[in-house]
N, C-alpha and C positions, 0 to 999 in steps of 0.2 A: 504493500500500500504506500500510498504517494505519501512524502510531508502534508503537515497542514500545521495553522495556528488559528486559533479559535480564540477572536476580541470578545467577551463574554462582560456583560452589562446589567443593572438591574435598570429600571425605567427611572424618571427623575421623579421629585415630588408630584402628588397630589392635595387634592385639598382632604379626601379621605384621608392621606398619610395623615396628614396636619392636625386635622379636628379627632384623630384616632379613632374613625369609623373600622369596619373591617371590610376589605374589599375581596381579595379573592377572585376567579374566573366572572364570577357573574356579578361583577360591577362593572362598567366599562367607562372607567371616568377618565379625564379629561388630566392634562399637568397642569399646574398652578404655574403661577408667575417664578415662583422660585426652581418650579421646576424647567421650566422653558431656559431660565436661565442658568440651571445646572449643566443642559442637553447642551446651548452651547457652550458654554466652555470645554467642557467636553468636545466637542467638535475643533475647537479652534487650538487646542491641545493635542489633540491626534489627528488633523486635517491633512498631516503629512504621509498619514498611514495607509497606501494602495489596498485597499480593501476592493477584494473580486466581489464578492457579495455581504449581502446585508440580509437576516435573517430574525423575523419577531413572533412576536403570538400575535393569534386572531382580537386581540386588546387594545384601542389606538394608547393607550400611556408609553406603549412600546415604541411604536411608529414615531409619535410625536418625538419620543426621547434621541432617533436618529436621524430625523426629517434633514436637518443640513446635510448629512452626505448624501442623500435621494436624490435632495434639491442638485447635486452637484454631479450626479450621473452615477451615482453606485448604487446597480442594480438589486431591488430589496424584496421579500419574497414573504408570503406569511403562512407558519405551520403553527397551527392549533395545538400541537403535540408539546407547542411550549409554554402554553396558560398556565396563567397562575394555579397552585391546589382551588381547590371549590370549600370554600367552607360551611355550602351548605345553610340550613337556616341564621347562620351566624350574620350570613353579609348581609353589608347594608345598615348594621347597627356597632351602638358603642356596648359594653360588652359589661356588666357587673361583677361584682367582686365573685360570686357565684359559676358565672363563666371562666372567669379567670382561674377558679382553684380546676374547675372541671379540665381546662386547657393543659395545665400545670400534668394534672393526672395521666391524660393524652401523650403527653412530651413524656413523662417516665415507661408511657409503655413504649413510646418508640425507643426510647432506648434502651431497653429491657429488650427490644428483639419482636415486639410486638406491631409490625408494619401494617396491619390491616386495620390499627381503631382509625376510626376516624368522627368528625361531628356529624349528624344524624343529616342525610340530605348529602352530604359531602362526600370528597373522595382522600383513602386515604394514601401514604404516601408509595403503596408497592402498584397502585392504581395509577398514580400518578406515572411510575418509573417506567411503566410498558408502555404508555403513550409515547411518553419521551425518549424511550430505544427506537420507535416508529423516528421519530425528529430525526436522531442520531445519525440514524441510518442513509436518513436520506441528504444529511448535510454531508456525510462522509462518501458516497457513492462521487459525488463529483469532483474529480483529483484536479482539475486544472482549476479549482478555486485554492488557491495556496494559504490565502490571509482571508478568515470570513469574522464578522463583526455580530455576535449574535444579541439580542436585548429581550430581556424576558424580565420574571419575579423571585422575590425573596426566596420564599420555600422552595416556588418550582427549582431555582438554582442549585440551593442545598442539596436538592436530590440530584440533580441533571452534575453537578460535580462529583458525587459520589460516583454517580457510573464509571463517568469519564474516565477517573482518575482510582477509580478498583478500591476504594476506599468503603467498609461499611456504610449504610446506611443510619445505623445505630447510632452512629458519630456526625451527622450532616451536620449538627449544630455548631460545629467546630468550624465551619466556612462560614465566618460575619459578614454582612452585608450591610451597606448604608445607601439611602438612593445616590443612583449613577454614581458607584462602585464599578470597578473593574478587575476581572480577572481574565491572566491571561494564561492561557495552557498550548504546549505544542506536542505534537505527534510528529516521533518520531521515524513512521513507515510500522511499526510497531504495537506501541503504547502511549500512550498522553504522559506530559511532564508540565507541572505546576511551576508557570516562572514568576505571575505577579499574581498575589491575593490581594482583594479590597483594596484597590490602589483607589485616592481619590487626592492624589495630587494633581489634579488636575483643575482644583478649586482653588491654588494659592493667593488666586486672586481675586476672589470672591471673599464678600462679608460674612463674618464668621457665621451669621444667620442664616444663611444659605448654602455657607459649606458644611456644616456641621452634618454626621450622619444622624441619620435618622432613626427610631426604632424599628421594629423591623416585628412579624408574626403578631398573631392577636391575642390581646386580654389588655387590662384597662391601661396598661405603660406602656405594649406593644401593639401595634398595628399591624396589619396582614399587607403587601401593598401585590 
């Protein structure tokens, strides 16, 4: 198998992030201001970066988070395979102290080894991971894309890295994320190699109000994005 490297992203703010609603697959909102202004900085940080393709979820927070290099001719393509988890009757709302222990409970089984709980209505994370071998497959089948820039979410990521990178699932919580975070990983012909986690130097020049990461998954201090 050909090289590749894989520009791996999370979307920039929303106002769900903000107000710490829970958003997940089936909220389809929109970036805020801080978010537009995360996306480009981001852009004009990596504007040097030949990217063959540009790869998002069926979610516009994603699209929007890479629209400069679209706007600029890097051809961009949307797999569903890379939505956010579904949280199910969660989304859409802020979340009580009630939910939050329930959540808490959730995250010890996943890493107990326990990948099928999930919130009621919702999918959980081994659900998740077969979809996104679907993704995988099909961003890896095309070898003459060398440098592809993909933009997705928080948890989907966690998991979508564990594949990549043969790493339990038990441990995704170990890959932190902040909006428009980057990681980048290469494949070697072989297997993937982790060269940048959670990079968000790309904000040096942004007010610390808008650089600062974000929380990330849901209960009442975390948000799902």
């Amino acid at each position: 198998m050909a090289t590749k490297e894989l520009y791996i992203i999370r979307h920039g703010e929303t106002e769900f992030n903000k107000r710490g609603f829970v958003q997940g697959s089936g909220i389809d909102s929109n970036l805020n201001d801080t978010g537009r202004r995360q996306a480009q900085a981001f852009f004009e940080h990596y504007r040097h970066v030949n990217f063959d393709k540009i790869y998002v979820s069926a979610l516009k927070r994603t699209w929007q988070s890479v629209e400069p290099f679209f706007l600029r001719g890097v051809p961009m393509q949307v797999l569903p395979g890379l939505n956010e988890i579904s949280w199910g009757h969660k989304e859409g709302k802020v979340l009580s102290n009630e939910d939050d222990l329930q959540y808490f409970d959730m995250l010890n089984s996943w890493r107990s080894g326990d990948l099928t709980v999930k919130v009621p209505g919702g999918e959980s994370p081994l659900e998740v991971a077969e979809r996104q071998k679907v993704a995988i497959r099909h961003i890896m089948q095309f070898t003459h894309e060398e440098r592809v820039l993909v933009c997705m979410h928080g948890r989907a990521m966690r998991i979508i890295l564990s594949l990549l990178l043969e790493t339990p699932m038990t441990e995704m919580d170990k890959y932190d994320h902040g909006n428009l975070c980057l990681y980048v990983l290469h494949h070697d012909g072989e297997k993937f190699h982790l060269k940048i986690a959670n990079s968000t130097e790309h904000f040096v020049h942004l007010p610390p109000a808008i650089s600062n990461d974000k929380p990330h998954d849901f209960h009442a201090h975390k948000v799902i994005s």
